[in-house]
Each structure stands twice: as structure tokens, then as C-alpha cells.
C-alpha positions as CSV (number, residue, x, y, z in Angstrom):
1,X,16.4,-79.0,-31.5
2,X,17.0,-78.5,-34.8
3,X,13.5,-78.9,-35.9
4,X,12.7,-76.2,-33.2
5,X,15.6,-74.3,-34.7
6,X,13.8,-74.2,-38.2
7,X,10.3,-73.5,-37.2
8,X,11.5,-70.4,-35.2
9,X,13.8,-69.1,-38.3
10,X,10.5,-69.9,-40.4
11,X,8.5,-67.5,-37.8
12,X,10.8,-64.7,-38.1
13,X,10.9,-64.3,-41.8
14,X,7.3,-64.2,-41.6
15,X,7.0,-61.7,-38.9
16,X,9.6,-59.4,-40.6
17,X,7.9,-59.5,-43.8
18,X,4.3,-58.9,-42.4
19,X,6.1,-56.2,-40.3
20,X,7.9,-54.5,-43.6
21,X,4.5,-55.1,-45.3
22,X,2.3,-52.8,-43.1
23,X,5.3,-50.2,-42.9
24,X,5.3,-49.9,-46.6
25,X,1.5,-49.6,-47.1
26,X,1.7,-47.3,-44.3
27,X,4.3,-45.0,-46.3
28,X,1.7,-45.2,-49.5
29,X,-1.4,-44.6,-47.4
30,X,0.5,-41.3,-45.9
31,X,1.6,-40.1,-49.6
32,X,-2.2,-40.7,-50.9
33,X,-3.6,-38.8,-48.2
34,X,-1.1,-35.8,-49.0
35,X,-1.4,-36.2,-52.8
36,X,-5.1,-36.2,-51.9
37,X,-5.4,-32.9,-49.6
38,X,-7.7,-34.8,-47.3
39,X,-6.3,-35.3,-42.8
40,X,-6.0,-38.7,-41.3
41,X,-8.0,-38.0,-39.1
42,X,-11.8,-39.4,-39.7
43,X,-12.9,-36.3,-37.7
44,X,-11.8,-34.2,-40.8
45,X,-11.7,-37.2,-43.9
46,X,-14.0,-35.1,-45.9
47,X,-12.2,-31.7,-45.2
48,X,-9.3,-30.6,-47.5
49,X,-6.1,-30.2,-44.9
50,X,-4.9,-27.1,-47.1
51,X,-8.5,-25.5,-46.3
52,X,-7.7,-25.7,-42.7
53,X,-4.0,-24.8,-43.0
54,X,-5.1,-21.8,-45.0
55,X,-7.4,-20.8,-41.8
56,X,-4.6,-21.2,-39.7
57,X,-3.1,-18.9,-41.7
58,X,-5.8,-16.6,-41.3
59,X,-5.3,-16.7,-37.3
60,X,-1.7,-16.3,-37.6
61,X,-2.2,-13.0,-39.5
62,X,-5.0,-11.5,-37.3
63,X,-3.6,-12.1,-33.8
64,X,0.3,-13.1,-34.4
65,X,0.5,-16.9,-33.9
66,X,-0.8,-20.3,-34.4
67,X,-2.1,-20.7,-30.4
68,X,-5.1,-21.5,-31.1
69,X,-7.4,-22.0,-28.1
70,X,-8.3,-25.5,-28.2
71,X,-9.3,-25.9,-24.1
72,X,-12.9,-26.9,-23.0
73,X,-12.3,-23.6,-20.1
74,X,-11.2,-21.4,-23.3
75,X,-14.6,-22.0,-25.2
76,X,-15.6,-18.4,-24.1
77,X,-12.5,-16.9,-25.1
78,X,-13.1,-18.4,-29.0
79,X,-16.2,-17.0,-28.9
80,X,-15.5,-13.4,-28.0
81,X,-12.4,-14.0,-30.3
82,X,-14.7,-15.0,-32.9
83,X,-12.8,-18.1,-33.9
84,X,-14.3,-21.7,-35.5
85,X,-14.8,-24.8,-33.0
86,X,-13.9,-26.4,-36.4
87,X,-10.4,-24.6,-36.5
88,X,-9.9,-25.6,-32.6
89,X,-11.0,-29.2,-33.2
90,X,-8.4,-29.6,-36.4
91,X,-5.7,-28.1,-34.3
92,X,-6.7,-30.8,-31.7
93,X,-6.8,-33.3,-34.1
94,X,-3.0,-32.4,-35.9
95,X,-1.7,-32.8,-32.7
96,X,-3.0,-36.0,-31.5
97,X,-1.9,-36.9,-35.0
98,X,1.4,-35.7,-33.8
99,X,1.5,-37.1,-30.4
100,X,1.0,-40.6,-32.5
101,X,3.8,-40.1,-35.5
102,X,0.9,-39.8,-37.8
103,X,1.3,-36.5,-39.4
104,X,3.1,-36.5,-42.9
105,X,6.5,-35.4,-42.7
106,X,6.2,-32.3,-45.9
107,X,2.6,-31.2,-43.4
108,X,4.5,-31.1,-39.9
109,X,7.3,-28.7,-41.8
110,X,4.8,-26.2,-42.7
111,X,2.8,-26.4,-39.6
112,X,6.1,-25.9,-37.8
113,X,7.0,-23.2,-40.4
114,X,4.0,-21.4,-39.6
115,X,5.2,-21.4,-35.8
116,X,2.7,-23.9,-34.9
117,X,3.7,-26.1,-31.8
118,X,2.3,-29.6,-31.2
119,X,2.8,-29.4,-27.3
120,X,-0.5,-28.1,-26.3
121,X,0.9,-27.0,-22.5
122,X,3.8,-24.8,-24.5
123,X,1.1,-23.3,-27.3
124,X,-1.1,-22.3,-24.3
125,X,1.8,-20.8,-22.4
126,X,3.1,-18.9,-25.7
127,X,-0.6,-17.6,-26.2
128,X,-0.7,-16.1,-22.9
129,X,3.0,-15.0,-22.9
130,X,1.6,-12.8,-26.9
131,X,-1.3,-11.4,-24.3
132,X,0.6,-10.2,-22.1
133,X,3.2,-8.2,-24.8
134,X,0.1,-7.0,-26.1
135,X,-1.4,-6.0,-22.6
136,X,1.7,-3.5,-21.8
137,X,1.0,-1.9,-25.4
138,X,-2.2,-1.1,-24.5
139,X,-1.5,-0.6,-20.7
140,X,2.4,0.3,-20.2
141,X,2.9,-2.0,-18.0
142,X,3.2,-5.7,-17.1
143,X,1.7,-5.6,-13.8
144,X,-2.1,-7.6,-15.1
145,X,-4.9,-6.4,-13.1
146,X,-7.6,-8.7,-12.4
147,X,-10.6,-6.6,-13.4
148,X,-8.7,-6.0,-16.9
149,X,-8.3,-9.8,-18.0
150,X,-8.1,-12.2,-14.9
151,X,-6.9,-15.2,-17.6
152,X,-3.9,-13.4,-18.1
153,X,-3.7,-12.0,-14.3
154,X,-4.0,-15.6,-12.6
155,X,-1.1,-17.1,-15.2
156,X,1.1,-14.2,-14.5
157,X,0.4,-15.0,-10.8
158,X,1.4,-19.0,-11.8
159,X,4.6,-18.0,-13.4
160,X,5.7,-16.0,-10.3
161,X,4.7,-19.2,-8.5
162,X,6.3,-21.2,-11.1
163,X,9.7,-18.9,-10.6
164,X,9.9,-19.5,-6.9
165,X,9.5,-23.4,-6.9
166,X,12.0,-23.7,-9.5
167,X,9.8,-25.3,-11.9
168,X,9.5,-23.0,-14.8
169,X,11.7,-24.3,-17.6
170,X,15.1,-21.8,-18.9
171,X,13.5,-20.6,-22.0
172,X,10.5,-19.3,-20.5
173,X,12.4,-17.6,-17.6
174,X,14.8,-15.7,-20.6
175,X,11.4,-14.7,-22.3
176,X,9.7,-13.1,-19.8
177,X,12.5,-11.1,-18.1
178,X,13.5,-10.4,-21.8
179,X,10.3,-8.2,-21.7
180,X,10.9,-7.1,-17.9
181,X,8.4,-8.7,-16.3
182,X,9.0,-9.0,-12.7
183,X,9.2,-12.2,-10.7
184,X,9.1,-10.6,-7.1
185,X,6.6,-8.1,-7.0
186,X,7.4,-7.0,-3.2
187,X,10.9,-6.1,-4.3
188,X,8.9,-3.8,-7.1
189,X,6.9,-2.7,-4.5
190,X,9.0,-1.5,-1.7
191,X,11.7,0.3,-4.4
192,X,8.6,2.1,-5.2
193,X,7.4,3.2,-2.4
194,X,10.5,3.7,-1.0
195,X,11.4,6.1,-3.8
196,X,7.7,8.1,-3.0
197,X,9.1,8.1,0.3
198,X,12.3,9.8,-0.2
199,X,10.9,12.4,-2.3
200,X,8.9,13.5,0.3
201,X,11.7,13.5,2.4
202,X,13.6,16.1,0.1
203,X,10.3,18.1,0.1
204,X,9.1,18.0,3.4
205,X,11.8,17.2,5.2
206,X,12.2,14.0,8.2
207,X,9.3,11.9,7.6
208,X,7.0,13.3,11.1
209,X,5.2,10.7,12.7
210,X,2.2,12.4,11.3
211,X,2.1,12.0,8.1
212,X,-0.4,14.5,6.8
213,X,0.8,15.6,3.3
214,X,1.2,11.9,2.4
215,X,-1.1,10.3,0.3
216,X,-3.0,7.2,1.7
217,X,-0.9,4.3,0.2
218,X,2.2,6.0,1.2
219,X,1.1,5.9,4.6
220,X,0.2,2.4,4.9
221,X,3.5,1.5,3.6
222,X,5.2,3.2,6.1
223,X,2.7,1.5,8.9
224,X,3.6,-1.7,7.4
225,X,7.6,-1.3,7.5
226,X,7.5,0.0,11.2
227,X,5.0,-3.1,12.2
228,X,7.7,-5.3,10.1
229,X,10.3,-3.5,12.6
230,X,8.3,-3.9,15.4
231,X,7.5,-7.3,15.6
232,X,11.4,-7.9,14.6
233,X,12.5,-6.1,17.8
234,X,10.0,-8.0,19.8
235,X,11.7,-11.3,18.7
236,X,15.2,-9.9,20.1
237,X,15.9,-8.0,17.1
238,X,18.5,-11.1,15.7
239,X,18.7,-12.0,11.9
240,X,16.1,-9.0,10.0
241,X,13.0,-11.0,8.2
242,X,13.8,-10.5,4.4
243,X,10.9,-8.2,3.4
244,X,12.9,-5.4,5.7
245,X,16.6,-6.8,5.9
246,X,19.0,-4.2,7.8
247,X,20.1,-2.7,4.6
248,X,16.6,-1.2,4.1
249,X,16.5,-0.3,7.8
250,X,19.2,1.6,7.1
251,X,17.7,3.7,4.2
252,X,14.1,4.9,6.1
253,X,16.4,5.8,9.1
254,X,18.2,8.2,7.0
255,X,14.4,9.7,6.4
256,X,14.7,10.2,9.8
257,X,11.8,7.7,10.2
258,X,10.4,7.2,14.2
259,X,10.1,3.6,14.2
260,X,7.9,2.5,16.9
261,X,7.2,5.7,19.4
262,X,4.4,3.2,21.1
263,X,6.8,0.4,22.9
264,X,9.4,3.0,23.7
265,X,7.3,6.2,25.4
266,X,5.8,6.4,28.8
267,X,2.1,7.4,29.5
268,X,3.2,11.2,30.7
269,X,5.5,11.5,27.7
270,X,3.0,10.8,25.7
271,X,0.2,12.7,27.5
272,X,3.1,15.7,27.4
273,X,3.0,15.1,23.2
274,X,-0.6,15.6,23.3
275,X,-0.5,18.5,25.6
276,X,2.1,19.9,22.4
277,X,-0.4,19.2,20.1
278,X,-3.4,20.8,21.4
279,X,-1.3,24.0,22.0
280,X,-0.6,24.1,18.6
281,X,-3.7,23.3,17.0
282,X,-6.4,24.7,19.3
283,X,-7.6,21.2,19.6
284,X,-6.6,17.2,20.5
285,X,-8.4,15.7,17.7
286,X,-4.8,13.8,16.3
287,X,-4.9,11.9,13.6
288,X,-6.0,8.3,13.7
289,X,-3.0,7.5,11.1
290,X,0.3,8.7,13.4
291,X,1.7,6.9,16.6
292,X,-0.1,9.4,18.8
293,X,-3.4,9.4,17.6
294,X,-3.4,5.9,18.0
295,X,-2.1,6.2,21.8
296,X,-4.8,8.2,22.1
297,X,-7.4,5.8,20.6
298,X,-6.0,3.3,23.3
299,X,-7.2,6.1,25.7
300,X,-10.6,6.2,24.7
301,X,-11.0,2.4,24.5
302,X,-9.6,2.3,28.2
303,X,-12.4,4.8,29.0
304,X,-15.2,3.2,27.7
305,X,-14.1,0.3,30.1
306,X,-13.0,2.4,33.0
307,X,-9.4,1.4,32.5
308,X,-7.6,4.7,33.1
309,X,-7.3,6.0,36.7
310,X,-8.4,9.6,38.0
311,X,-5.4,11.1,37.2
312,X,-5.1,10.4,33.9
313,X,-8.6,10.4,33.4
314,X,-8.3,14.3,34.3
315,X,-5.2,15.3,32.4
316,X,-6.8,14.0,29.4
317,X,-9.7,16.1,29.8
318,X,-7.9,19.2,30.6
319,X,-6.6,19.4,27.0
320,X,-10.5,19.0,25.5
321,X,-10.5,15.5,25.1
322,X,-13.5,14.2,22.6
323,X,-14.2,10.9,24.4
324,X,-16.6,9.7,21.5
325,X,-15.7,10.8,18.3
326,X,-18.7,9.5,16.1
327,X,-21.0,12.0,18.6
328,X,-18.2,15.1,18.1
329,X,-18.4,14.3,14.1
330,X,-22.2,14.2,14.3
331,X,-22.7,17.3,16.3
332,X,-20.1,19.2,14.4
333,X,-22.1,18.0,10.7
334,X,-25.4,19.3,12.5
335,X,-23.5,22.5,13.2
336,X,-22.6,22.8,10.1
337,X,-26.0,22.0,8.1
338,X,-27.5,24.8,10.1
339,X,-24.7,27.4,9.2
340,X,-25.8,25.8,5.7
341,X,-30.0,26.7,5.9
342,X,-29.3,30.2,7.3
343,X,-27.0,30.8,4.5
344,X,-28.7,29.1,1.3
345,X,-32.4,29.1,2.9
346,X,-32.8,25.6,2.3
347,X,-31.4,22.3,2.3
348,X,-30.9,21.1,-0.8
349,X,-27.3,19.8,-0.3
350,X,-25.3,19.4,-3.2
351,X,-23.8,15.8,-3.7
352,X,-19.8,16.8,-3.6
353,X,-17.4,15.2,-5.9
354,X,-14.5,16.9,-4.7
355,X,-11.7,14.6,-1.9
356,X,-13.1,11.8,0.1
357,X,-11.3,13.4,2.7
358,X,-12.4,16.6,2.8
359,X,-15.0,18.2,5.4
360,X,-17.2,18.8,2.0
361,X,-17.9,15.5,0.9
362,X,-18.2,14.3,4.5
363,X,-20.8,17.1,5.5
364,X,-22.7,16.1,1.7
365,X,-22.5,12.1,2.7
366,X,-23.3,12.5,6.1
367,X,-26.5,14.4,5.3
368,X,-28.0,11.7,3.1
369,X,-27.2,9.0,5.6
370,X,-29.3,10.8,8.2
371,X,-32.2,10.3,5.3
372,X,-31.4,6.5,4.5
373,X,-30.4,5.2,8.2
374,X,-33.2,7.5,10.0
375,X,-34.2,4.4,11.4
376,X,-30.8,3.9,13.1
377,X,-31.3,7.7,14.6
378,X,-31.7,8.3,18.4
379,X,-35.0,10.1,19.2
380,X,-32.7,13.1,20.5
381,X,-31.1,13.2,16.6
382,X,-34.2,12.4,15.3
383,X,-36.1,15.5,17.3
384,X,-32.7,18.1,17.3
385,X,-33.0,17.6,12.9
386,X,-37.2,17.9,12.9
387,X,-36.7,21.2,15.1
388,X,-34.6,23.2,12.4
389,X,-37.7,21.4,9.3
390,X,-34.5,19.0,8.1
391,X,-36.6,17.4,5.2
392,X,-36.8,13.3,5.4
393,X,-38.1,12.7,2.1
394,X,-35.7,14.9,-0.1
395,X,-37.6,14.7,-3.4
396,X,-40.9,15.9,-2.2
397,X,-39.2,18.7,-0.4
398,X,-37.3,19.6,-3.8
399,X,-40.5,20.0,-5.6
400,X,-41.9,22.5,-2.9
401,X,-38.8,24.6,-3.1
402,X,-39.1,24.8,-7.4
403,X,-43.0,25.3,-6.4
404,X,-42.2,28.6,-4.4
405,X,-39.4,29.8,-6.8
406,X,-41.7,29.5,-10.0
407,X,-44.3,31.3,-8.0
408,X,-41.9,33.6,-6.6
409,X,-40.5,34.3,-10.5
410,X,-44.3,34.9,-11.5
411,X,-45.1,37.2,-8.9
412,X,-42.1,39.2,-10.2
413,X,-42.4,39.1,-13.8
414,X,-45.9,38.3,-14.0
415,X,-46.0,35.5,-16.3
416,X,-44.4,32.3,-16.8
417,X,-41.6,32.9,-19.9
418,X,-38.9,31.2,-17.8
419,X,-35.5,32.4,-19.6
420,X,-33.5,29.3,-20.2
421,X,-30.2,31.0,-20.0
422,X,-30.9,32.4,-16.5
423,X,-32.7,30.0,-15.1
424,X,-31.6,26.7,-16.6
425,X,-33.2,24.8,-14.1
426,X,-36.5,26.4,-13.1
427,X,-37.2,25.8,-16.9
428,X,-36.1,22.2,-17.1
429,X,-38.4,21.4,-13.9
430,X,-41.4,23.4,-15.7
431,X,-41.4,22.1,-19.4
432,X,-40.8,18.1,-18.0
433,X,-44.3,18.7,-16.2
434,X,-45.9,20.4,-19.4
435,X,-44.5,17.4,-21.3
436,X,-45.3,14.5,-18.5
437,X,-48.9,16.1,-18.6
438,X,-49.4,15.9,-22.6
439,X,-47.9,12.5,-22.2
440,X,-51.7,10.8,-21.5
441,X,-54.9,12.0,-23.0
442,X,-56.6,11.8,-19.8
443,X,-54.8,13.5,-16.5
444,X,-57.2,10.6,-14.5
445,X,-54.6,8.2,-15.5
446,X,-51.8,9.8,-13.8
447,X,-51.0,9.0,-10.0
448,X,-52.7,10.8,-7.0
449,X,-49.2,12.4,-5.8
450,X,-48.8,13.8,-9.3
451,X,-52.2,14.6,-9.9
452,X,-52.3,16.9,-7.0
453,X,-48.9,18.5,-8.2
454,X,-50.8,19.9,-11.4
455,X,-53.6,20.7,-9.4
456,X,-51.1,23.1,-7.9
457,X,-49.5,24.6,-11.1
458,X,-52.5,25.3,-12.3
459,X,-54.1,26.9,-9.4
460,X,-50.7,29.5,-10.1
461,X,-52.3,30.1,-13.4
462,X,-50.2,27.5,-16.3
463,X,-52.2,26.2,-19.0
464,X,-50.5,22.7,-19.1
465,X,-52.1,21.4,-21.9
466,X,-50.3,22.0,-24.6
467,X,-52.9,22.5,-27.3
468,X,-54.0,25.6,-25.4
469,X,-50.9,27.0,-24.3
């Protein structure tokens, strides 16, 4: 025993002294590297470390902190950013330096003095958290959308995600509502639109179950909230659902909003609000958007599958009822593009740019989609738009009608010194063809189609070369 005793006393000493050995030629090797200038790490041996603080240094000053970039995904982020894999690859290295006790005490306190963290996951969040301060600058808001930066727009998304599990750590949490960024973003929403809402309550008065002076949105938020309500009244109307508690059920009612007119009205009360309707507006055409334009939409669908009975069949068509409205839009655009050739004496339509919602830029859409899906057309449409010369290929009938004008303006002024200031676009037309013409030495070369177009100008008398004219 006491032998064993000895030899185990004699093994200690030895293993404490190898032990104190290696820490203290630890402690020299970590002052020689830092009396040196040279990293640890071999990645970076023949690299002074002050040369890579110093471009540290250099980020911090240019985009506000040491987060550099350092992920495989992020590689096309340095690039647009214009940053060194070099500079990402040190900041790897100082922190698996870090992550190992290896980084000299005097280097981690300017590192850390320079705001540099040696937790990847929190120098990643701060990055994105410095994006987003910068994106309301530029934006004035904190609400990221995808199409601007959808980096920024899915970790936004994560920290809401982050906030409802309960998983994203105190600090954080402060930081961002510090800057006002908002966790729930249906509570933003419905304030919002409920504040739209109430204005148009103050201006328009009780918010009509047509709701044509509201804007599009607005209307679909309103939709929404009464199918919320709907669906809550189905269930036995017990314990509102959150999104519409009885609080906010309270406020639209004040608006003086008709929840759900569909479950509640018979078939002659609503047949008795159409009858009001086309009274008043000469027609029964409702809109698609309000309770009874969709009641009426049932109708038609019951139609087409002869669910409504003779009675009801009749009183609908004794207020006008357009069974099919795609044919009642298509004769009404055909109407309308005749009323347009007797007036303008052709039918070069002008592409409107005015209200998607307005019989303009339907009439203008309309008529090219009669060009592009002509072989989608009934025989009947086809034949009705041949009758009045509708043209099928648009720029061949635009040249003719610049053809007839410039022959038209010679026959008046008898020549061809088109005034640019009267006629901007006669003389455009014109001087392209004079210069397409002069474009080749030989008018062989130029297709048939446009070969026979300067056939034609110069049978009016225009010297198109430009040498002779």
C-alpha cells in the first residue's frame, strides 16, 4: 500500500508539472503572436491581425457595425456589398478562435470595443435588426415588402414567429418595439382599416351594403369581417373568434354596418330590393361587390341549371334581368366601338391609362382582346366585327390610315413639307420611312411587305432617297 501510495504521489507531481508546463508556454506562445501582429490561426499566419482589424474598421465606418456576413447563403450579399471573402473568412476564424479560448485577451477587448460579437447567430440577427432601421429611413416604415429585400422580409416574418412561440430572447423583444415594429400585424391591420372605415362613415354616412365610393381594399375588409361574423353566428354565435372579438363588433355596428343580409332575407324580400334598385337606376345590373348583387349572382347560376321555378323565373325578368353578363358586356363594347368609327372614322383605339375600373379602359382592353383571342371568337362575333371593317391586324391597318392622311395633306397643300408642330405625327411616320429607306444601299434587300410600302409613297410622288431629295 504504501508503495502504491508513493508511485501515485510520484504521478501527480509529474502530471501537474507537465500540466503547468504547457500552460505557461501557452501564455508565451499567445504574447509572441501579439508582440508579433501575426493570428493563431494558420488560415491567416502570414497576415498581420492589425491589417485585418484595420479592415474591420473600415466596415464598421461604411455600414455601422462589425456584422460581417460570414454565411455560405450570404455569399451574394458580400458581393453586391462589395466586401472581401478574406475579411469574412478572418471574422470566421476570430471566432472559432473565440469559441476555443484562443484569442489573446488585449485582441478580444478591441474586437469587443469595436462592437464586434463572437456569437455568429446574435451578429447575424444585429445585422438584420441595422437593415431594417435603415429600411424605414429610406421607406418610413417597418412593414418589409418582399419585392424590396425578401432577406430582411422573411427574418421580420421569423421574429413575428419567434414572438408568438415565446422563443425570442428579452433584449431582442425591447429592441425591436424600441423602434415600433409590430409583432401582430392583423391588429395593425384591422385599426387601419377600421379607421378608413370610420372616415367614410363621417363622410358618407351608414356604411350601405353597396359600397360604391369605397376603394377596393376597403371593401374586401369589410367582406372579410361580415364572413368572420357569419361563420361565428353559424357556430351558435358563443365565445367571438379573436380576429373580430365583440368589442370590435360593437364598433362597425355603430357604422351602421348590415352584417349578413344573405342568411337573414327571404327570396321576395330580396326580389322586392332588386325591384328598388332597378327603379332607381334604370337598370338591375347590381354590383357584384354588395349582398344583393351577389343574391343575384345565385340567381343566374340557378338559371343556367334550371333551378328557379316559373315564378321567379318571371319576376326576375320583368325588372330586365341580363341572364349572361359576359354577352351584355360584349354587346354593350360592340355598341360602343361603333358609336367610336362613326365618330373618329376609324378605329385606331387609344390604349387608356386612366382607372381599371372605368368603361374607358375596359372598352380600350376589350378591343385588343378581340385581336389577340380572335380564335376564341364565335363565328356570329367574328362576322358582326368583319361587317362594320373592324381591322384584325392593327399595324397594317395603321399604316393605311397614315397612307390616306399624307395623301389627303398633299392633295391639299400640294407637296409634302409636313409641319412638325401641326402634325407631329404624320411627320414622325414620314421621315422614319425616308430614314429606314437610306438605311441600305440597295431597296432589294428590304422585305416584300416593306418594299411594296415604298412602292406606294412613291407612286404619291416622294423622292425617298435622300441624296435626291
Amino acid at each position: 500500500c504504501v508503495l502504491s501510495l508513493n508511485s501515485w504521489s510520484t504521478m501527480l507531481r509529474k502530471v501537474l508539472i507537465t500540466t503547468i508546463g504547457q500552460h505557461q508556454r501557452q501564455q508565451k506562445w499567445q504574447r509572441l503572436i501579439v508582440s508579433t501582429n501575426f493570428s493563431s490561426s494558420s488560415e491567416f499566419k502570414h497576415i498581420p491581425w492589425n491589417e485585418m482589424f484595420e479592415e474591420l474598421l473600415s466596415y464598421r465606418s461604411k455600414f455601422g457595425d462589425c456584422h460581417v456576413p460570414t454565411n455560405k447563403l450570404d455569399k451574394k450579399e458580400r458581393h453586391e456589398l462589395g466586401i472581401s471573402e478574406q475579411l469574412s473568412d478572418w471574422v470566421t476564424a476570430q471566432r472559432k478562435e473565440g469559441r476555443k479560448g484562443e484569442v489573446h485577451r488585449e485582441r478580444k477587448v478591441q474586437l469587443e470595443g469595436a462592437g464586434f460579437f463572437f456569437d455568429s447567430n446574435l451578429a447575424r440577427w444585429h445585422r438584420r435588426y441595422n437593415q431594417l432601421r435603415e429600411y424605414e429611413k429610406d421607406h418610413g416604415q417597418l412593414k418589409v415588402k418582399y419585392s424590396h429585400n425578401p432577406k430582411l422580409w422573411r427574418w421580420t416574418a421569423k421574429q413575428r414567429t419567434d414572438y408568438k412561440m415565446d422563443i425570442l430572447e428579452i433584449d431582442e423583444i425591447e429592441l425591436l418595439e424600441e423602434i415600433g415594429f409590430v409583432f401582430d400585424e392583423t391588429e395593425q391591420d384591422w385599426d387601419k382599416y377600421y379607421k378608413e372605415a370610420k372616415k367614410h362613415y363621417e363622410v358618407h354616412g351608414p356604411l350601405k351594403e353597396c359600397y360604391e365610393l369605397m376603394n377596393q381594399s376597403l371593401k374586401n375588409w369589410l367582406n372579410l369581417q361580415k364572413n368572420v361574423h357569419r361563420v361565428w353566428k353559424e357556430r351558435g354565435g358563443v365565445d367571438p373568434p379573436s380576429s373580430l372579438s365583440q368589442g370590435r363588433i360593437d364598433l362597425l355596428t355603430k357604422l351602421q354596418i348590415n352584417w349578413d343580409p344573405l342568411v337573414f332575407k327571404s327570396w321576395d324580400e330580396q326580389w322586392a330590393e332588386l325591384s328598388a334598385f332597378q327603379a332607381t337606376n334604370g337598370h338591375s345590373r347590381v354590383d357584384h361587390d354588395c349582398s344583393l348583387g351577389k343574391w343575384l349572382q345565385q340567381q343566374r347560376e340557378k338559371f343556367k341549371k334550371g333551378g328557379l321555378s316559373d315564378d321567379q323565373k318571371g319576376k326576375l325578368e320583368s325588372l330586365d334581368i341580363v341572364w349572361n353578363m359576359n354577352d351584355w358586356r360584349w354587346e354593350k363594347n360592340y355598341k360602343q366601338l361603333i358609336e367610336f368609327h362613326e365618330k373618329n372614322g376609324h378605329f385606331q383605339i387609344p390604349t387608356y391609362v386612366g382607372e381599371k375600373d372605368s368603361d374607358e379602359y375596359e372598352f380600350s382592353r376589350w378591343a385588343g382582346r378581340q385581336r389577340t383571342q380572335k380564335h376564341l371568337l364565335s363565328r356570329e362575333r367574328i362576322e358582326k366585327l368583319d361587317s362594320i371593317g373592324f381591322p384584325w391586324k392593327l399595324h397594317e391597318y395603321s399604316w393605311e390610315q397614315n397612307y390616306l392622311k399624307l395623301k389627303q395633306f398633299r392633295d391639299e397643300c400640294g407637296n409634302f413639307n409636313i409641319p412638325q408642330d401641326t402634325h407631329p405625327v404624320l411627320y414622325s411616320w414620314l421621315y422614319k420611312h425616308i430614314q429606314t429607306y437610306n438605311t441600305t444601299q440597295s431597296p432589294d434587300e428590304f422585305p416584300k411587305h416593306l418594299r411594296e410600302r415604298f412602292e406606294k409613297l412613291e407612286g404619291l410622288g416622294i423622292e425617298l432617297n435622300k441624296s435626291s431629295n
